[in-house]
MDAnalysis code that builds the backbone (N, CA, C; Angstrom):
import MDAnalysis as mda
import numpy as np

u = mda.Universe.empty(609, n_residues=203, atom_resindex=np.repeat(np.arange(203), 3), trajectory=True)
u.add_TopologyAttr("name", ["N", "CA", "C"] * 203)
u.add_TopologyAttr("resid", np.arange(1, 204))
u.add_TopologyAttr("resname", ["UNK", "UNK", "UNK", "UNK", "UNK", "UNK", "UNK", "UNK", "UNK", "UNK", "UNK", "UNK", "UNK", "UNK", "UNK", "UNK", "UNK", "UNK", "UNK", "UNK", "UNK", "UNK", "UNK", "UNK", "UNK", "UNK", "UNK", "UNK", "UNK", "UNK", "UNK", "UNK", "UNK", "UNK", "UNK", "UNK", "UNK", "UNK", "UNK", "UNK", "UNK", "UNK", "UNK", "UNK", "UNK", "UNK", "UNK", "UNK", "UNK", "UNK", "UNK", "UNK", "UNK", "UNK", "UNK", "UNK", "UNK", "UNK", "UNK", "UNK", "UNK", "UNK", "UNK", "UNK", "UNK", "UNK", "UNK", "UNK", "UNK", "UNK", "UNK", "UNK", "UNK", "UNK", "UNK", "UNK", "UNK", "UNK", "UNK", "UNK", "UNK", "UNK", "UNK", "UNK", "UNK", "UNK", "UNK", "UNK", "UNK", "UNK", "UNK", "UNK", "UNK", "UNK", "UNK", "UNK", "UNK", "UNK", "UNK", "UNK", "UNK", "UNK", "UNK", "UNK", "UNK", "UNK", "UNK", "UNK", "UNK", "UNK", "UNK", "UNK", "UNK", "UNK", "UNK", "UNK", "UNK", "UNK", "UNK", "UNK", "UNK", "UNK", "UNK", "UNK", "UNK", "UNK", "UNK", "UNK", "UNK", "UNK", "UNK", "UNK", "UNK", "UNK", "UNK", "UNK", "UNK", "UNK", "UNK", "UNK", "UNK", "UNK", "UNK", "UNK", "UNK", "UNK", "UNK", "UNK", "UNK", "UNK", "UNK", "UNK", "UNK", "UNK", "UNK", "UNK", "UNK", "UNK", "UNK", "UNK", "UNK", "UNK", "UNK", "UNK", "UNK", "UNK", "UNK", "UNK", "UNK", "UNK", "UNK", "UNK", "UNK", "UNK", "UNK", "UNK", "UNK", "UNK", "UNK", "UNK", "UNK", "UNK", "UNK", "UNK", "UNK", "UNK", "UNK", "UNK", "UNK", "UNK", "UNK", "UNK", "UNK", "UNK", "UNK", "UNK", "UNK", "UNK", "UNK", "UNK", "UNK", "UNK", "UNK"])
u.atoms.positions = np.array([
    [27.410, 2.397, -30.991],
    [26.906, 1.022, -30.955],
    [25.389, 1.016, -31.117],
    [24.964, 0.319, -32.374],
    [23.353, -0.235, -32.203],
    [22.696, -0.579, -31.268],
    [21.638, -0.176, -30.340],
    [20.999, -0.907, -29.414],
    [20.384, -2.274, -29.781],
    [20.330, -2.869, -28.878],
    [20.298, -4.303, -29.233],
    [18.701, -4.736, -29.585],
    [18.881, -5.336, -30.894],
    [17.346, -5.431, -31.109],
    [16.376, -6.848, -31.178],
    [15.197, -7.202, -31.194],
    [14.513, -8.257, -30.708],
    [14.422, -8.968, -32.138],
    [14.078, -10.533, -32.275],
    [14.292, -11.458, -33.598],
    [13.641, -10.667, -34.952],
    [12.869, -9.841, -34.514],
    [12.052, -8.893, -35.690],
    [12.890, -7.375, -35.951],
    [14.522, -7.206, -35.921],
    [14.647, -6.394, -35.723],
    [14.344, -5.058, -35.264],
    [13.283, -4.972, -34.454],
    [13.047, -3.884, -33.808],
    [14.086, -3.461, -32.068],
    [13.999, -2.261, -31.783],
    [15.065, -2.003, -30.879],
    [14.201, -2.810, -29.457],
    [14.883, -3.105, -28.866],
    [14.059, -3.710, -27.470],
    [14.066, -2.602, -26.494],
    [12.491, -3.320, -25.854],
    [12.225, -2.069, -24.802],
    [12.603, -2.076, -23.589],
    [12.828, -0.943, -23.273],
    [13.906, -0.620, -21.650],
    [13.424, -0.240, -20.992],
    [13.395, 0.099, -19.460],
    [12.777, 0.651, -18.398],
    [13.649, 2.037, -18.423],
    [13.510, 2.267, -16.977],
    [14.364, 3.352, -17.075],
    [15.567, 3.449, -16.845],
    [15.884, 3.031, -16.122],
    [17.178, 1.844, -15.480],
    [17.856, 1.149, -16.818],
    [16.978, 1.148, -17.760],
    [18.031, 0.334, -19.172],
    [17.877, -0.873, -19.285],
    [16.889, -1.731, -18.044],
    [16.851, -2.862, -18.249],
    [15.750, -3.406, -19.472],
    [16.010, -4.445, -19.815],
    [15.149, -5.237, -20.748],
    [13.645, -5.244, -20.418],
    [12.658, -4.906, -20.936],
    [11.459, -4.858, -20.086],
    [10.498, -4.398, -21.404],
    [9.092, -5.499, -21.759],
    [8.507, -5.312, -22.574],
    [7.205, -4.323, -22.659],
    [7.762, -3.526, -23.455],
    [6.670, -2.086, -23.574],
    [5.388, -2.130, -23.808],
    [5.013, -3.114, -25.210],
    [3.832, -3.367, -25.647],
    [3.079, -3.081, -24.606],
    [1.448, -2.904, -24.837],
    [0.117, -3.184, -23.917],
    [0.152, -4.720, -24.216],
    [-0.932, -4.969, -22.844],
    [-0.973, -6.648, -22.853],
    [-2.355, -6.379, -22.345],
    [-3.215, -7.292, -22.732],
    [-4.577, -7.868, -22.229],
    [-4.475, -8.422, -20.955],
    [-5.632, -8.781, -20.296],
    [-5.647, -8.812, -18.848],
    [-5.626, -10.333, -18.563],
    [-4.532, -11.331, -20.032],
    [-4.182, -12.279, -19.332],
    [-2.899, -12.246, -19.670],
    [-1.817, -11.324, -19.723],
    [-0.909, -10.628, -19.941],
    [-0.514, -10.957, -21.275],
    [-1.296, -11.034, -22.608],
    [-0.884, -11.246, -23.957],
    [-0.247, -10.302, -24.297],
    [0.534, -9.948, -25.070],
    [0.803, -8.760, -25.644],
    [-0.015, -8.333, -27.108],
    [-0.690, -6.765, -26.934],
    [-1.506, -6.869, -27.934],
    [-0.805, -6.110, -28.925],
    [-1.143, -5.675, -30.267],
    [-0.244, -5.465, -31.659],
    [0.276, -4.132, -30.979],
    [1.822, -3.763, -31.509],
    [1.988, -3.137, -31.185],
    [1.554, -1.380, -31.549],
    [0.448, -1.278, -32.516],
    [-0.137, -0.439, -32.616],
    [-1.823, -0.084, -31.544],
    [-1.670, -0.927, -30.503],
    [-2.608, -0.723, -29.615],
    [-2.027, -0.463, -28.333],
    [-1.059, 0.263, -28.218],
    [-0.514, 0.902, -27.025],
    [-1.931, 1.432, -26.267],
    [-2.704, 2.370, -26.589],
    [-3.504, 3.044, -26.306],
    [-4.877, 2.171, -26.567],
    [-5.274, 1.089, -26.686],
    [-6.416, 0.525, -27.057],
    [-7.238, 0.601, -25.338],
    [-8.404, 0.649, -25.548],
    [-9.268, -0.047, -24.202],
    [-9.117, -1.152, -23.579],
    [-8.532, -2.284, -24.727],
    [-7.831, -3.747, -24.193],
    [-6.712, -3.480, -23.362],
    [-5.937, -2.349, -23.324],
    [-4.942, -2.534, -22.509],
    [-4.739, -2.616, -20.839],
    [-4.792, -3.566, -20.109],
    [-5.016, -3.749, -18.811],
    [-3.914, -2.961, -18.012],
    [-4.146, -2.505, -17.108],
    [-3.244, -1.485, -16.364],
    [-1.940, -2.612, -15.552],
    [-0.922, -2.503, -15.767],
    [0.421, -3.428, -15.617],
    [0.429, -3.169, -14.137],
    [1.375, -4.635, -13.088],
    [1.802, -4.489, -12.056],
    [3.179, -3.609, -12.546],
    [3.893, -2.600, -11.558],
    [5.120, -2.040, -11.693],
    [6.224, -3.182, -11.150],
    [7.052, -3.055, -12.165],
    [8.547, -4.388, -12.317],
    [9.068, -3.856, -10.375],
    [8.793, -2.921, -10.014],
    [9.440, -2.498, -8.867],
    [9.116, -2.463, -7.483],
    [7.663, -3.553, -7.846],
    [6.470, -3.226, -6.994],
    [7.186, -4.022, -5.509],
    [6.990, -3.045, -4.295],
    [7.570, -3.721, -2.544],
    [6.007, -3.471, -2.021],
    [5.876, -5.099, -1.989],
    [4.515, -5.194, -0.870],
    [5.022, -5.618, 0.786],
    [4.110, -5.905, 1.617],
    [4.141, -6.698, 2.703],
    [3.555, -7.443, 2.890],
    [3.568, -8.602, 3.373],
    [2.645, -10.136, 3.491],
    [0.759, -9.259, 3.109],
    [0.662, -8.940, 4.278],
    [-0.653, -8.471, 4.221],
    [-0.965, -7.409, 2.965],
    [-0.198, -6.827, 2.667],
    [-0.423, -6.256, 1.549],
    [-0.506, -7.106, -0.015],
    [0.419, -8.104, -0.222],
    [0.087, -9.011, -1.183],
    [-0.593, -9.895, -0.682],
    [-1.166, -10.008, 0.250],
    [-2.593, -11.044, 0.345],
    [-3.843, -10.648, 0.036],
    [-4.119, -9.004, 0.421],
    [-5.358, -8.582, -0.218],
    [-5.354, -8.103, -1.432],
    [-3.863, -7.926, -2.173],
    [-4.228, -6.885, -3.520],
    [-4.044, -8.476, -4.682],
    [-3.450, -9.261, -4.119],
    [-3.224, -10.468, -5.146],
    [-4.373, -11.305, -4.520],
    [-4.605, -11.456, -3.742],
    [-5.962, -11.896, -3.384],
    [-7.406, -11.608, -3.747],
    [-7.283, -10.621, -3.759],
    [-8.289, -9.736, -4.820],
    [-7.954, -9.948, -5.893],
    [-7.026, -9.972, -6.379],
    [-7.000, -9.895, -8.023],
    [-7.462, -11.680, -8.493],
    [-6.679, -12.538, -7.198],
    [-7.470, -13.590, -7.895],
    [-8.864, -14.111, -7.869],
    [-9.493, -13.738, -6.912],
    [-11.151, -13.692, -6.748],
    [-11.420, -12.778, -8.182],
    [-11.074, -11.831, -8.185],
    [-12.122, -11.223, -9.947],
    [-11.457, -11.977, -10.780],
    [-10.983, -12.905, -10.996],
    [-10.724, -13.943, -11.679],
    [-9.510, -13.104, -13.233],
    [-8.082, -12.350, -12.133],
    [-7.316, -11.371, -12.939],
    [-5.902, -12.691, -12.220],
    [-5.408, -13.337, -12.508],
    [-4.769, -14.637, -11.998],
    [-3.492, -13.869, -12.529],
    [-3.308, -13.400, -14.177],
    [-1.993, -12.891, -14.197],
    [-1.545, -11.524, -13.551],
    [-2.635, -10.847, -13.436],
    [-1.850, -9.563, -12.334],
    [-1.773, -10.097, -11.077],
    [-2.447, -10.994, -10.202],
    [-1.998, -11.355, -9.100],
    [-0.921, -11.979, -8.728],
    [-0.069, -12.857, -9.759],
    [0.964, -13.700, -9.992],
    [2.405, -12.552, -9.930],
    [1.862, -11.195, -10.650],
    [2.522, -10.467, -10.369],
    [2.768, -10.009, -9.071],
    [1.894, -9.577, -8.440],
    [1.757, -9.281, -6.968],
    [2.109, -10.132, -6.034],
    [2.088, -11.849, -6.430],
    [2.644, -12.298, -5.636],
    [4.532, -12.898, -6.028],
    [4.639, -12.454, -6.965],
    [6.214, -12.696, -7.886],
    [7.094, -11.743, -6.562],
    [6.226, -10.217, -6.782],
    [6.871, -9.377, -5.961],
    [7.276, -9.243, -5.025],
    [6.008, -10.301, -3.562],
    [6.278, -10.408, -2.829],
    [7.072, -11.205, -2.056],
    [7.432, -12.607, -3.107],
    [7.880, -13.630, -2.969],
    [9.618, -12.590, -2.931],
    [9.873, -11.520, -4.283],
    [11.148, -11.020, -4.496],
    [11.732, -10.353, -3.049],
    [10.695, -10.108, -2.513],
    [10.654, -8.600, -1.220],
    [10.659, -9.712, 0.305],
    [10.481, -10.707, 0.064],
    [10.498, -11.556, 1.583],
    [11.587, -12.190, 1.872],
    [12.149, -13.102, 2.828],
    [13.213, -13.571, 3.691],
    [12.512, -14.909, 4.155],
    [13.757, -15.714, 4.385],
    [13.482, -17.001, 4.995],
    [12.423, -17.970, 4.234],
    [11.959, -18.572, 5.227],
    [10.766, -19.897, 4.465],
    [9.774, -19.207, 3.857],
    [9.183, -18.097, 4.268],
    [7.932, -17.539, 3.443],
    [8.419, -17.096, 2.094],
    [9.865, -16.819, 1.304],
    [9.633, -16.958, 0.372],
    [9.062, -18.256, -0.567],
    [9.030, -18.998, 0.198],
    [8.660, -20.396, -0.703],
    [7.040, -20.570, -0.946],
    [6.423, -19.736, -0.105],
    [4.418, -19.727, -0.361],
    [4.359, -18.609, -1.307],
    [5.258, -17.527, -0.912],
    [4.740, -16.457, -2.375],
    [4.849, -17.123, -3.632],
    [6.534, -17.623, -3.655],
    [6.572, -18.480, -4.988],
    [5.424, -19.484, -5.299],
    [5.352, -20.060, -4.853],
    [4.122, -21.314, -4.668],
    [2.702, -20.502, -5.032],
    [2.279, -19.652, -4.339],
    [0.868, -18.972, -4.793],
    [0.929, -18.117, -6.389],
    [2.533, -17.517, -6.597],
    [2.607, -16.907, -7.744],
    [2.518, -18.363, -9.105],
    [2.698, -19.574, -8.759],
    [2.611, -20.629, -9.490],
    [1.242, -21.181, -9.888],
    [0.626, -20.926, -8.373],
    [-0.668, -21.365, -8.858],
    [-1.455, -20.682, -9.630],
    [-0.801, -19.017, -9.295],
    [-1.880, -18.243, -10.606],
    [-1.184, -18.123, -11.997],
    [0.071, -18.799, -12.027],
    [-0.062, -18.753, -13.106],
    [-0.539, -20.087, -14.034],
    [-0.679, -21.081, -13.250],
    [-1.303, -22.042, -13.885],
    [-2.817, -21.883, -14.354],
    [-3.152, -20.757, -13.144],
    [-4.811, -20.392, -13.450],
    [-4.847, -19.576, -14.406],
    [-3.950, -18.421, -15.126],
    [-3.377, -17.862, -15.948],
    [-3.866, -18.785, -17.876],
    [-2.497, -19.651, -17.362],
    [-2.512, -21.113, -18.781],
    [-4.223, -21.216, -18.957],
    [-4.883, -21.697, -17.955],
    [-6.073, -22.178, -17.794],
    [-7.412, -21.078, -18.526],
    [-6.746, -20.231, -18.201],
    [-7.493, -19.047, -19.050],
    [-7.465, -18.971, -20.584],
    [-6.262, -18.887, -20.719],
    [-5.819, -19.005, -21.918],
    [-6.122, -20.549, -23.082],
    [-6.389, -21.479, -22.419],
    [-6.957, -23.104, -22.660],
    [-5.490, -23.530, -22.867],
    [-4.986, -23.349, -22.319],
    [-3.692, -24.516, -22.211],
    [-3.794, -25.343, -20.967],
    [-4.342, -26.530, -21.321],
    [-4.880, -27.126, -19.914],
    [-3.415, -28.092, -19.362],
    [-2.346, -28.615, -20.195],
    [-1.201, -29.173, -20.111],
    [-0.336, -27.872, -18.749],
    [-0.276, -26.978, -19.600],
    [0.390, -25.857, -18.767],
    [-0.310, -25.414, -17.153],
    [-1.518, -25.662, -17.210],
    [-2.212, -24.979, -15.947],
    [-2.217, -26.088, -14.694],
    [-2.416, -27.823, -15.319],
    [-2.517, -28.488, -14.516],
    [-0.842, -28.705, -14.293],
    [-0.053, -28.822, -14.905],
    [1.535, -28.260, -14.404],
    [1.874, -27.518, -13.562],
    [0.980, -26.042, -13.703],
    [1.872, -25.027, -12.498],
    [0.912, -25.226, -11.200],
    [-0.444, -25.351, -11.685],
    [-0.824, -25.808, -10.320],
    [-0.745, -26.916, -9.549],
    [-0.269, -27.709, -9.328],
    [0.020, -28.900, -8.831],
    [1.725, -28.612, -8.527],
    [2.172, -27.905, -9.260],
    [3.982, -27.548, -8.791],
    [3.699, -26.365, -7.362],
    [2.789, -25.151, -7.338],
    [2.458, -24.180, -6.931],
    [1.459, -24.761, -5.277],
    [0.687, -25.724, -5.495],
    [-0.085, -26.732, -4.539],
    [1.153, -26.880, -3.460],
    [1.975, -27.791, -4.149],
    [2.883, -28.951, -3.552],
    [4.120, -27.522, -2.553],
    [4.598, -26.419, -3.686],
    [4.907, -25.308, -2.535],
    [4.300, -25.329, -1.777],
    [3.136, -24.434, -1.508],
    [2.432, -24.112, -0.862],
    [2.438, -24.898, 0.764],
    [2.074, -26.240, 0.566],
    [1.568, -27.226, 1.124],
    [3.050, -27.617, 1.680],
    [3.813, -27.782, 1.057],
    [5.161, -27.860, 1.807],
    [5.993, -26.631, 2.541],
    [5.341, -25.459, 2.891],
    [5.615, -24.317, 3.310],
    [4.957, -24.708, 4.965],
    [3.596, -24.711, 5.025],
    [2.958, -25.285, 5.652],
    [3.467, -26.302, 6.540],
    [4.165, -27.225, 6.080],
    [4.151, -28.567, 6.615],
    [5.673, -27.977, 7.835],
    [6.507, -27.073, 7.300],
    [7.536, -26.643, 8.130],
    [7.498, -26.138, 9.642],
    [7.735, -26.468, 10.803],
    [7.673, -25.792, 11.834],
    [7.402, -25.143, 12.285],
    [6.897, -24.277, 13.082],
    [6.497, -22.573, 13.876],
    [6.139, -21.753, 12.758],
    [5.764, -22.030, 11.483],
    [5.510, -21.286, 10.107],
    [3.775, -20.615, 10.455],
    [4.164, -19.044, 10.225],
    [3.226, -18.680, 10.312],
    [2.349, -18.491, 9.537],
    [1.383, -18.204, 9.212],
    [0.270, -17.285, 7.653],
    [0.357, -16.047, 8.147],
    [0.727, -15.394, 6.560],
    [0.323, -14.159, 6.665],
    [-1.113, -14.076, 6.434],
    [-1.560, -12.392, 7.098],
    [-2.621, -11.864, 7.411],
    [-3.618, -12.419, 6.042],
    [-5.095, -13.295, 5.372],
    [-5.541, -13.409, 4.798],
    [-5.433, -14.741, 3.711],
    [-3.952, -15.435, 4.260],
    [-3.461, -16.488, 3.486],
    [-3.674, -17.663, 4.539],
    [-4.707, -18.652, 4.147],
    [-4.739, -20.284, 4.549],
    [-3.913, -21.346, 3.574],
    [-2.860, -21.608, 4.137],
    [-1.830, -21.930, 3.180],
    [-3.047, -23.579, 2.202],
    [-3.421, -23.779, 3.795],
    [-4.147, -25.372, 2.779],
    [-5.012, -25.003, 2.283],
    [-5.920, -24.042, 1.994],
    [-6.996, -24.458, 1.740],
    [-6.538, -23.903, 0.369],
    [-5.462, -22.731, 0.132],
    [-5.021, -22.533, -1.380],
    [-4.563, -23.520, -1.914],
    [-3.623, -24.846, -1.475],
    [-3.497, -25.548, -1.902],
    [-4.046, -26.705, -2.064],
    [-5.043, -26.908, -1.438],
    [-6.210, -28.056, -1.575],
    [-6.968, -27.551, -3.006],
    [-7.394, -26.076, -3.043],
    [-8.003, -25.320, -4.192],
    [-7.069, -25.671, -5.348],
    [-6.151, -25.748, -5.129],
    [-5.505, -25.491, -6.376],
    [-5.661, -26.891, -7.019],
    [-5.444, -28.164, -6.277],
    [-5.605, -29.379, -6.649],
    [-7.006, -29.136, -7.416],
    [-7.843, -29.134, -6.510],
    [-9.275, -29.767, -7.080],
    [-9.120, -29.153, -8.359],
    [-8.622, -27.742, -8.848],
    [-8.802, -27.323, -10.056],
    [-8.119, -28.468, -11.110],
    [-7.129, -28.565, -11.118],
    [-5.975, -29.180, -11.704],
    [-6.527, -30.604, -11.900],
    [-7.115, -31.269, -10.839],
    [-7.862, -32.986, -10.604],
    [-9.182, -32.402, -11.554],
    [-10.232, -31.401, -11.732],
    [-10.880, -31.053, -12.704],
    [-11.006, -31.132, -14.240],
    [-9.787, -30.543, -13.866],
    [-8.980, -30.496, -15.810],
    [-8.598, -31.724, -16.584],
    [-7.978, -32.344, -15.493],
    [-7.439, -33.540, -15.639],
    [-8.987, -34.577, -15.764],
    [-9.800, -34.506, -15.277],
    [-11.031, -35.638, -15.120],
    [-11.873, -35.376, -16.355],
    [-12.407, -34.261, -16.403],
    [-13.423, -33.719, -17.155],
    [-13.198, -32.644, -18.090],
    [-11.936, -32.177, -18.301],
    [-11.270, -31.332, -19.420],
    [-11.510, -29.678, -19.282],
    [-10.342, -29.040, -19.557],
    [-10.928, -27.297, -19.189],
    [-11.790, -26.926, -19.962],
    [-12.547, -27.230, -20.967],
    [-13.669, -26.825, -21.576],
    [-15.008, -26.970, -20.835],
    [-14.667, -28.015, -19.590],
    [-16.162, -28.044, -18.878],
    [-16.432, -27.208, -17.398],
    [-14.715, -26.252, -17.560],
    [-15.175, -25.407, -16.490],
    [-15.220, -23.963, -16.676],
    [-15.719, -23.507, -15.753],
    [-16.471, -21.663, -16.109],
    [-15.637, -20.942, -15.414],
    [-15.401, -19.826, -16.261],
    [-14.593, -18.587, -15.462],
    [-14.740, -18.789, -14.072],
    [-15.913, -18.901, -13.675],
    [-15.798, -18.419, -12.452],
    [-15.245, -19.721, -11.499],
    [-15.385, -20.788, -12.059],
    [-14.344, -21.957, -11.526],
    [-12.680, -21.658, -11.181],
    [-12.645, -20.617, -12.086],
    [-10.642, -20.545, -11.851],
    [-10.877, -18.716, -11.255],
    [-11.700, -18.537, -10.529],
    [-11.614, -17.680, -9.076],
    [-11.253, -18.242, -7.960],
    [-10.172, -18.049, -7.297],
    [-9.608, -18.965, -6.274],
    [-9.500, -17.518, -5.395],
    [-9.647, -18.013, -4.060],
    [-9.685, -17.235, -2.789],
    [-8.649, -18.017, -2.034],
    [-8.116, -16.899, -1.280],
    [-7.094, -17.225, -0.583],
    [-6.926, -18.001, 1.128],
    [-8.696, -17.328, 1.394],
    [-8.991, -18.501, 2.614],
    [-10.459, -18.078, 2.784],
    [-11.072, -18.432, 3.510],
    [-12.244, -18.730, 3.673],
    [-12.716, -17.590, 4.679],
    [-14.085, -16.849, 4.661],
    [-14.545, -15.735, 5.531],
    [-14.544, -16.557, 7.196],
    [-14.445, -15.864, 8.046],
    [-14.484, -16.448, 9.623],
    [-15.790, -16.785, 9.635],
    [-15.958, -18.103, 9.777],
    [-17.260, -18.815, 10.389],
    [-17.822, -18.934, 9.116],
    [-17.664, -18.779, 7.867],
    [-17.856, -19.506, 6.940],
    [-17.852, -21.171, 6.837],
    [-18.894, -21.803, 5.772],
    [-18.749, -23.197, 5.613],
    [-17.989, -23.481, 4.639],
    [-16.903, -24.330, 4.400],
    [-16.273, -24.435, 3.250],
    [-17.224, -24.974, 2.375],
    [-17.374, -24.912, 0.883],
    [-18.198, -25.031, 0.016],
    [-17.747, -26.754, -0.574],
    [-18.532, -27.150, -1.603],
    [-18.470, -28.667, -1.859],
    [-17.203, -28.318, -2.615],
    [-17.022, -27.284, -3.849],
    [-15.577, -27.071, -4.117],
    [-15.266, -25.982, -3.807],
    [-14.009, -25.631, -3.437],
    [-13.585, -24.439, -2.452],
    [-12.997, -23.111, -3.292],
    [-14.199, -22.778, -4.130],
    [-13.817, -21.582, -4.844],
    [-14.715, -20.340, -4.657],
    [-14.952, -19.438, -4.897],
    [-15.656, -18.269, -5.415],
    [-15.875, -17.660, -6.470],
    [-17.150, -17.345, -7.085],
    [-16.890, -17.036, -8.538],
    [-16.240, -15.329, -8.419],
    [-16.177, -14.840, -10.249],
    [-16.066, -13.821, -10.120],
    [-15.665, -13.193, -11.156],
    [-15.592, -11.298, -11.584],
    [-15.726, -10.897, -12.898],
    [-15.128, -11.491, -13.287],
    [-14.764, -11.989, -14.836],
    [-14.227, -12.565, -15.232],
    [-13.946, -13.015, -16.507],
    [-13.398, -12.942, -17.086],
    [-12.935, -12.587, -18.936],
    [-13.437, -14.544, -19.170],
    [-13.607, -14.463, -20.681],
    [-13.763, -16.359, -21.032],
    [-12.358, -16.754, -21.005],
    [-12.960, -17.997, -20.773],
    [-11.535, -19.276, -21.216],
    [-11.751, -19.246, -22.466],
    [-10.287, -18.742, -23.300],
    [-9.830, -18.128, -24.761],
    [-9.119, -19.848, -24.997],
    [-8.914, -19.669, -26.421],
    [-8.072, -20.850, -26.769],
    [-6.926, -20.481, -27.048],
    [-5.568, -20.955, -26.764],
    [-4.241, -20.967, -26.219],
    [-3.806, -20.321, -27.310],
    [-3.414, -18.928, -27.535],
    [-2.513, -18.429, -28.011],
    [-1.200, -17.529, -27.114],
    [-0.476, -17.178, -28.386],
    [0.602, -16.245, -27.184],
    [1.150, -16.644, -26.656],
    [2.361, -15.992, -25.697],
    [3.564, -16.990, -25.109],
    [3.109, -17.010, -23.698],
    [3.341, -17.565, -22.987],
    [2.838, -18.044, -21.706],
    [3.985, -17.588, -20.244],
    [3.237, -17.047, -19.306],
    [3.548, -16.254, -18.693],
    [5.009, -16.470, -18.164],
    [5.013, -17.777, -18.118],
    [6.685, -18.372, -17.190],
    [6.893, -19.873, -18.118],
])
């Protein structure tokens, strides 16, 4: 039997396990780049499809990733953790993995797509929160990610993603102890340009 191949007849790529899983290198807003740049310098180092965090562990490594302003590897990190948790807290991983990927779109200048997932990813979030005896994990302020995520999204929507700067779609996950919250509640940080929308989009 032929292995089963992708609309360009080429064979599709597998893990090890055999599952479906795309080989290409991807840029560090998970594009996929030609497939003769496996080995290029563009190629950003991938989250693993298999990755088991713990609350506190996907709060500082996806937390970090979204402060250097890397929104699609953190989306990963928090996809994972959302896969690896139980009960109501899966509903904030999902929710935070939404908002980066709207910050993701936003990178990419798809401003339709970004003010979509963030405002879907907000409204998780914020409704995680609103539930009973619900705790935060270690480094996660459920509101203030989702207050952040609005103002971005109410941004886009007012004044268009062309009038905001990389370092505008650095979102932090809560605020330092005894910190002042800022007039908008972000942090800048390294950070690639807002590209114009090519490529297929993360979710």
């Amino acid at each position: 039997m032929r292995p089963p191949c992708d609309p360009a007849g080429q064979p599709r790529d597998r893990d090890s396990a055999g599952r479906p899983r795309n080989a290409r290198a991807r840029d560090e807003l998970g594009r996929p780049l030609p497939r003769t740049a496996t080995s290029s310098a563009d190629d950003a180092p991938r989250i693993p499809d298999d990755l088991v965090v713990t609350p506190a562990e996907a709060a500082a490594l996806g937390g970090g990733m979204l402060a250097e302003g890397r929104p699609f590897h953190a989306h990963e990190v928090f996809e994972a953790a959302w896969k690896s948790s139980s009960g109501p807290e899966r509903e904030l991983w999902r929710g935070l993995a939404q908002i980066a990927v709207g910050l993701t779109h936003a990178r990419r200048g798809n401003a339709r797509g970004a003010v979509t997932l963030l405002r879907r990813g907000s409204e998780r979030v914020r409704g995680y929160t609103a539930g009973p005896g619900r705790r935060h994990p270690d480094g996660v302020d459920a509101e203030f990610v989702a207050a952040s995520a609005d103002d971005v999204a109410t941004r886009i929507e007012r004044d268009g993603l062309p009038t905001l700067t990389p370092a505008d779609l650095c979102l932090t996950l809560c605020l330092p102890p005894g910190a002042d919250p800022p007039a908008t509640p972000r942090m800048g940080g390294s950070a690639p340009p807002i590209s114009p929308r090519r490529g297929p989009s993360p979710r």
